[in-house]
C-alpha positions in Angstrom: 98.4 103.7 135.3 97.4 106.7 137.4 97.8 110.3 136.5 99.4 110.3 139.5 102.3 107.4 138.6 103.2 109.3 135.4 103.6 112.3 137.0 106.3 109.9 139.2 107.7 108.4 135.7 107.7 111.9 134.4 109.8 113.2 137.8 107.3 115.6 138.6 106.9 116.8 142.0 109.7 115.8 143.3 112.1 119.0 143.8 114.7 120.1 141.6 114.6 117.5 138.4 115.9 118.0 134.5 113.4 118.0 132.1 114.2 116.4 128.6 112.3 117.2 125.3 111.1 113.5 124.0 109.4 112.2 121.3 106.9 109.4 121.4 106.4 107.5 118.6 103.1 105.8 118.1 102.9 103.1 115.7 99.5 102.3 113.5 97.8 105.6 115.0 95.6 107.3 112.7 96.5 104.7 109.9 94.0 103.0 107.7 90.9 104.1 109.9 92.2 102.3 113.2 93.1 104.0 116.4 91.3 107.3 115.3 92.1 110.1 118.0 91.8 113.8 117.6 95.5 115.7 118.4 93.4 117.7 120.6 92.7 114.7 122.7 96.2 113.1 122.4 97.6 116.2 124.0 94.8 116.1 126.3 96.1 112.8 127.7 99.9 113.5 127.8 99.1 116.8 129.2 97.0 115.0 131.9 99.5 112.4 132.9 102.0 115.4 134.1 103.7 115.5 130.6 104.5 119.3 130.0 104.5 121.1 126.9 103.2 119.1 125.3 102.7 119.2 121.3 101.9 117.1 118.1 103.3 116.6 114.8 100.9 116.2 111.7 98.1 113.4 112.5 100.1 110.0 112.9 100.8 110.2 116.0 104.3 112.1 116.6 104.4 113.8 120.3 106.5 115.8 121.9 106.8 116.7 125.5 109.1 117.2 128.5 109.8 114.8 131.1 112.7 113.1 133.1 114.6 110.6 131.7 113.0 107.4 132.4 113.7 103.5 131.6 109.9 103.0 131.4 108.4 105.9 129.5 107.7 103.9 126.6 105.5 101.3 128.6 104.2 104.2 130.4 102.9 105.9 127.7 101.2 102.7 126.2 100.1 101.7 129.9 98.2 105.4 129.6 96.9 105.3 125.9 95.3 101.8 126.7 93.6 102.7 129.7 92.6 106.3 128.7 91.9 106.0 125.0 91.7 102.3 124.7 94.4 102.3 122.2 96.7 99.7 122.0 99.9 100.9 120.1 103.3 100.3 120.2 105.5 103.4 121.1 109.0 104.1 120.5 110.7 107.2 122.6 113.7 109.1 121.5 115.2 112.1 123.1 115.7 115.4 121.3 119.4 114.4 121.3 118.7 110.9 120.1 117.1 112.4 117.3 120.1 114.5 116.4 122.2 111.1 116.1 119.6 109.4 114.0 119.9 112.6 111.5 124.2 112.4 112.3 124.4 109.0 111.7 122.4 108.5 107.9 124.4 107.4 105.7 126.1 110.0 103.1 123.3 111.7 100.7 120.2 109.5 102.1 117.0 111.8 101.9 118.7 114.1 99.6 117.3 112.8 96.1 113.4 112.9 97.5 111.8 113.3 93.5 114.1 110.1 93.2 113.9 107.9 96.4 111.6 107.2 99.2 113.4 107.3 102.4 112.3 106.2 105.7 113.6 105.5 108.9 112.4 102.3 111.0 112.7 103.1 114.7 113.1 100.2 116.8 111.7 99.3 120.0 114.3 97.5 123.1 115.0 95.3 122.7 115.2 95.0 119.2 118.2 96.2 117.8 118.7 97.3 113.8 121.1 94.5 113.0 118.1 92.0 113.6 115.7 94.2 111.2 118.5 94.0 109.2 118.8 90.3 108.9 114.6 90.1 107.8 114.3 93.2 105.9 115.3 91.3 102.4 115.9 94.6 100.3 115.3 93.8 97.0 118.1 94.3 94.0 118.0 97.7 92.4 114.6 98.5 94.2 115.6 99.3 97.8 118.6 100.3 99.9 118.8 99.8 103.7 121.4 100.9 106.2 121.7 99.8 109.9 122.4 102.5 112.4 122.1 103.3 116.1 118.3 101.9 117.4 117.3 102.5 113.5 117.4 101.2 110.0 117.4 103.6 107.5 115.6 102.5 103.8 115.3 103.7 100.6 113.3 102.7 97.9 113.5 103.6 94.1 110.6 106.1 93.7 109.9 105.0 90.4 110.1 101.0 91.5 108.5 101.5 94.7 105.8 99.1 94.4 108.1 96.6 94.4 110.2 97.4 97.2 110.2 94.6 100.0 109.7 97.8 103.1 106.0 96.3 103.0 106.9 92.8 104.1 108.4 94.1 107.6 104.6 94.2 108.5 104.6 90.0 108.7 107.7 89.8 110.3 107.1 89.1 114.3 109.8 91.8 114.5 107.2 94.4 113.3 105.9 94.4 116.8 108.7 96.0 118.3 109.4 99.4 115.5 107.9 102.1 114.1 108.4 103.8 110.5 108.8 107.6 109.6 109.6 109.3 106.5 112.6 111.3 106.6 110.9 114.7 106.1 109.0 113.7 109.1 111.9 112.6 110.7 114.2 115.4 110.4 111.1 118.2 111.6 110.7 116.3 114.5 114.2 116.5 115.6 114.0 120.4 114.7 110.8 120.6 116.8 112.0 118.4 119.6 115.6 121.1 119.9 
């Protein structure tokens, strides 16, 4: 894809059009010693495509930037990354606002124990939906603790048990494809960054 066709995707260019702050969540970026790209150069990209301000959260690959709402930003983002850092990733994009529900809609005291529980949100990618990652995410008995809720599936694991918790086996599911896992912590700054 052409700088030029993101700046199109992105609404830029074409007179008087509202600008949302997004996120874009890259999946497996910066993890395990694949897809290594300097920040500097990931905002180099975004910034090139007609993305504006343009900024990155800690190293796994959390950006934030302005555009126009858009059906397709999600392919056109991993359209970009493959043809200008030859990544292949999977992205998930959420809207500042989208965030805000995802923090709205945890379920009462999730995230609040961290020195007791893990807790992580799974975003998922259209068209999976969280009632299907709820159906293979298996949680095991007194380990973990998952939650469907709108595009997302919150989970918690027992800190203390965590090596047992089933989170791990969403990586062989075919499902995996299509989502994306944060920490809360990470979570919740992004949507403060992203309003």
């Amino acid at each position: 894809m052409t700088c030029q066709a993101l700046r199109r995707a992105s609404g830029a260019g074409y007179g008087l059009v509202v600008s949302m702050r997004h996120v874009a969540l890259l999946r497996g970026f910066n993890v395990g010693g694949r897809n290594l790209v300097s920040m500097s150069d990931l905002r180099a990209v975004f910034t090139g495509a007609g993305f504006d301000d343009v900024s990155t959260y800690i190293a796994s690959g959390n950006v934030l930037f302005n555009a126009a709402p858009s059906d397709h930003l999600e392919s056109d983002i991993e359209t970009m990354l493959a043809e200008r850092l030859d990544l292949a990733v999977v992205v998930a994009v959420r809207t500042a606002a989208q965030l805000q529900q995802v923090l709205q809609g945890a379920p009462a005291g999730f995230g609040t124990q961290p020195d007791a529980y893990y807790s992580d949100v799974v975003f998922c990618k259209a068209p999976l939906e969280s009632g299907r990652v709820m159906e293979v995410i298996r949680p095991r008995e007194g380990v973990d603790m998952a939650w469907s809720g709108d595009g997302v599936v919150y989970f918690q694991r027992l800190g203390e048990r965590r090596s047992q918790s089933r989170l791990s086996t969403l990586a062989s599911t075919p499902e995996y494809q299509l989502m994306t896992i944060r920490t809360w912590s990470t979570t919740t700054r992004l949507a403060e960054l992203a309003s």
